[in-house]
C-alpha positions as CSV (number, residue, x, y, z in Angstrom):
1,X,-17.9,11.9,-8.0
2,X,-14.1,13.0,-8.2
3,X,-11.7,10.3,-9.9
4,X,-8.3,10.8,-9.0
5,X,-5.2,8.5,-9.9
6,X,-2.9,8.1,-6.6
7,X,-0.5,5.6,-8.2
8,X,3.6,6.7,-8.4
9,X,4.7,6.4,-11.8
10,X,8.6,6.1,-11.8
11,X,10.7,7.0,-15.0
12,X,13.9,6.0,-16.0
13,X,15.6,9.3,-14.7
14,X,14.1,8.6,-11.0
15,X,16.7,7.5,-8.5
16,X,15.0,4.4,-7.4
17,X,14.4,3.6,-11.8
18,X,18.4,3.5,-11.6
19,X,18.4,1.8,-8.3
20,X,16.2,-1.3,-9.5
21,X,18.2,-1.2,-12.8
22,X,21.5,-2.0,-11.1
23,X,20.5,-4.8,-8.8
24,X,21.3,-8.2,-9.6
25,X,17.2,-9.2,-10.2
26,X,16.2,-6.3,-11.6
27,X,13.1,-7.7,-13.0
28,X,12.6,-8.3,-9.5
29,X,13.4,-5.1,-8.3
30,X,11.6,-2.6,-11.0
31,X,8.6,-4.5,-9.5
32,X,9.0,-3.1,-5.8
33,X,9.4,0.6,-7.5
34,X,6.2,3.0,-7.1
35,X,3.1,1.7,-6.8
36,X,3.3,-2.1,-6.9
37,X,1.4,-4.6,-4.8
38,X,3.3,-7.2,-3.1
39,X,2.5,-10.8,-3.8
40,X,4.8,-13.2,-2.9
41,X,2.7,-16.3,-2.1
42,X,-0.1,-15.8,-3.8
43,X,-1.9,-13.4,-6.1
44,X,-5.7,-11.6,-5.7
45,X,-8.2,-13.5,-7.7
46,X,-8.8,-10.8,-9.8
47,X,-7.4,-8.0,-11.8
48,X,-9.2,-5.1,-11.3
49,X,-11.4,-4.2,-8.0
50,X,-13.6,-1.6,-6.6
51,X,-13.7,-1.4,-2.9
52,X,-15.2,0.8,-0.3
53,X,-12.6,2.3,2.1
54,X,-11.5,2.7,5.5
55,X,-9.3,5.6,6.2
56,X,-6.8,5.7,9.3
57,X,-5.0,8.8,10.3
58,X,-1.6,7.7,11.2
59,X,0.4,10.9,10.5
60,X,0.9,11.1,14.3
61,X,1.3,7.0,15.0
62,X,0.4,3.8,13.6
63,X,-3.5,2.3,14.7
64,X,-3.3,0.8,17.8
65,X,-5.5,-2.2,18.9
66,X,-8.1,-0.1,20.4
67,X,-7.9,1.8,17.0
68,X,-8.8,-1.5,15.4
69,X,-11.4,-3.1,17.6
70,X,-14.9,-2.6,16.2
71,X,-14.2,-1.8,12.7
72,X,-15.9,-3.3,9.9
73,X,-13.2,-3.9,7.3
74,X,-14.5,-7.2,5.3
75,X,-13.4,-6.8,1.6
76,X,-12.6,-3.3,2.2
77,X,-9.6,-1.4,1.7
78,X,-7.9,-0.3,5.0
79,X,-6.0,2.5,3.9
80,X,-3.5,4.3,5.8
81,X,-2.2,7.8,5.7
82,X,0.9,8.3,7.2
83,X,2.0,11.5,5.1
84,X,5.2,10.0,4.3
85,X,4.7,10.7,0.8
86,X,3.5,13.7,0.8
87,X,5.6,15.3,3.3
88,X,9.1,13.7,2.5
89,X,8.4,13.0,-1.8
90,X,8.7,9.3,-2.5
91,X,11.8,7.0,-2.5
92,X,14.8,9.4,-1.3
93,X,16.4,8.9,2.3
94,X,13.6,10.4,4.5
95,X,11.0,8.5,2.7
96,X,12.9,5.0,3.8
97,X,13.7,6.7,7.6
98,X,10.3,7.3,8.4
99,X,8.7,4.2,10.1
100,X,5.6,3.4,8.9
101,X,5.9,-0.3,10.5
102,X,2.2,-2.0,12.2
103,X,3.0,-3.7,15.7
104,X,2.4,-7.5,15.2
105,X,-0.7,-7.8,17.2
106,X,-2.3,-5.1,15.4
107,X,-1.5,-6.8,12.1
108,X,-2.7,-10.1,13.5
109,X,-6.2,-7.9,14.5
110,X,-6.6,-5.5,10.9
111,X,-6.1,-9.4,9.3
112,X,-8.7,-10.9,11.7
113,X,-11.2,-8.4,10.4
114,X,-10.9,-9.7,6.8
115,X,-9.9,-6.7,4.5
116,X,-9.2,-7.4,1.1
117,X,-6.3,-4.8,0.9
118,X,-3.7,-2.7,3.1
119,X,-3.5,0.4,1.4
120,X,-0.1,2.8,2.5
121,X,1.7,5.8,1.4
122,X,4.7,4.6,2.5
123,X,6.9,1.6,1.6
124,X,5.3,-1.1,3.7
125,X,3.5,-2.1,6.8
126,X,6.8,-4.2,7.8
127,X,10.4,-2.6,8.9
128,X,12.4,-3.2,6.0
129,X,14.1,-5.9,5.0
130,X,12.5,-10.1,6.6
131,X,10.0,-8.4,8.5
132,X,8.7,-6.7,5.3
133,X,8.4,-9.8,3.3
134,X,7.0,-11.5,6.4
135,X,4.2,-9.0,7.1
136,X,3.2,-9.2,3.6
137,X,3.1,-13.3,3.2
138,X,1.1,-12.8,6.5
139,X,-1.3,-10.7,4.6
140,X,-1.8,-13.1,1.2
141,X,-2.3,-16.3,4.0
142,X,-5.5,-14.3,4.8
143,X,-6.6,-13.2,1.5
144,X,-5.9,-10.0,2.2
145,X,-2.8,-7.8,-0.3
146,X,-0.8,-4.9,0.8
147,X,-0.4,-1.8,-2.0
148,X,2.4,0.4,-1.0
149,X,3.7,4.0,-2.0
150,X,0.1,5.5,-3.4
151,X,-0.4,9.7,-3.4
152,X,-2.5,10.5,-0.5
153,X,-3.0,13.9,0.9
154,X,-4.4,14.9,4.1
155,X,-7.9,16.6,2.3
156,X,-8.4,13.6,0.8
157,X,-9.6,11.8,4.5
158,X,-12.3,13.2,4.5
159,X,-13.7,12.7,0.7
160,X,-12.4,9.1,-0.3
161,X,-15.2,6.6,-0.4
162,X,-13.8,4.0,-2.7
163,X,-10.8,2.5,-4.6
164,X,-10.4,1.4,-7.9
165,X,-7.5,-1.0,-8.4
166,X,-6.1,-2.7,-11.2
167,X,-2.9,-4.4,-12.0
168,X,-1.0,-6.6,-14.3
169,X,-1.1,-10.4,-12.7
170,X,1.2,-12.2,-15.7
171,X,4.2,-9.9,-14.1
172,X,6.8,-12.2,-13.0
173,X,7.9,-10.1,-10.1
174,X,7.0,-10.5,-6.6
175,X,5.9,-6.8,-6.7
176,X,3.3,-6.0,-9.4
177,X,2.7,-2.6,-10.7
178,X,-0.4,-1.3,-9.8
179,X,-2.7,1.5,-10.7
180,X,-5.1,3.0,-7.9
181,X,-7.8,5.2,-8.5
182,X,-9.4,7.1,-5.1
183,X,-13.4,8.0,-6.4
184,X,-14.1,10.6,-3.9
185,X,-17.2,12.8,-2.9
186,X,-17.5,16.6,-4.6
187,X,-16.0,19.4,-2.2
């Protein structure tokens, strides 16, 4: 079994370190930088998981409904590779241009399914900005948490069977760091 850590780990030279240090709550903000699970209405019930995984290929589009229907995602993690990260780096300009945003109904139908996380390589499942935050407060009302900008490569699709995640609850920011582990099969 591979262990591989898929978190982004931002220093202080970083654009988006300076970014969050400028802003007005930049407690807040430093929160929302690399990998950080968003939890603005509530908070998972536990520290550290192990889940299985389900992998979607959205380098080409988003899942669709028909993508969604018949999955078995209860307390999994649905993850979701858009190659954002890995083609366009994290944080600069055509990280944040690439959409990465779920169609509501889909949303509604991955939540219906009961996953315990959203797993992305990109910066959210929302457009930016209300519909971000909403998406994500949509996710904590059905126990489910979304964990944004992790490392994910195309060869992993086919190896990942699990995640290991962790973070730091006591955080006072709506977006707590977190650390995620893929455990993946030899190649």
């Amino acid at each position: 079994m591979n262990r591989q850590n898929i978190s982004v780990d931002i220093n202080e030279s970083h654009p988006a370190y300076q970014w969050a240090k400028r802003q007005s709550d930049s407690v807040n903000a430093m929160g929302h930088i690399g990998t950080h699970i968003d939890c603005y209405t509530r908070v998972p019930a536990e520290t550290k998981y192990r889940t299985s995984v389900h992998i979607i290929d959205c380098s080409q589009a988003m899942p669709t409904l028909e993508q969604i229907e018949g999955l078995d995602l209860a307390g999994k993690s649905l993850v979701l590779y858009t190659s954002n990260l890995e083609q366009n780096g994290y944080g600069n300009q055509n990280y944040g241009a690439q959409s990465t945003v779920l169609d509501s109904d889909v949303l509604d139908a991955v939540l219906a399914k009961s996953p315990a996380f959203i797993v992305i390589d990109s910066y959210g499942i929302g457009a930016h900005g209300d519909e971000h935050i909403s998406f994500d407060k949509r996710c904590e009302q059905n126990t489910c948490f979304v964990i944004e900008n992790v490392c994910l490569t195309e060869a992993m699709l086919k190896t990942m069977i699990s995640l290991e995640i962790s973070f730091d609850a006591s955080s006072t920011s709506t977006g707590k760091r977190c650390d995620v582990i893929a455990l993946s099969h030899e190649q």
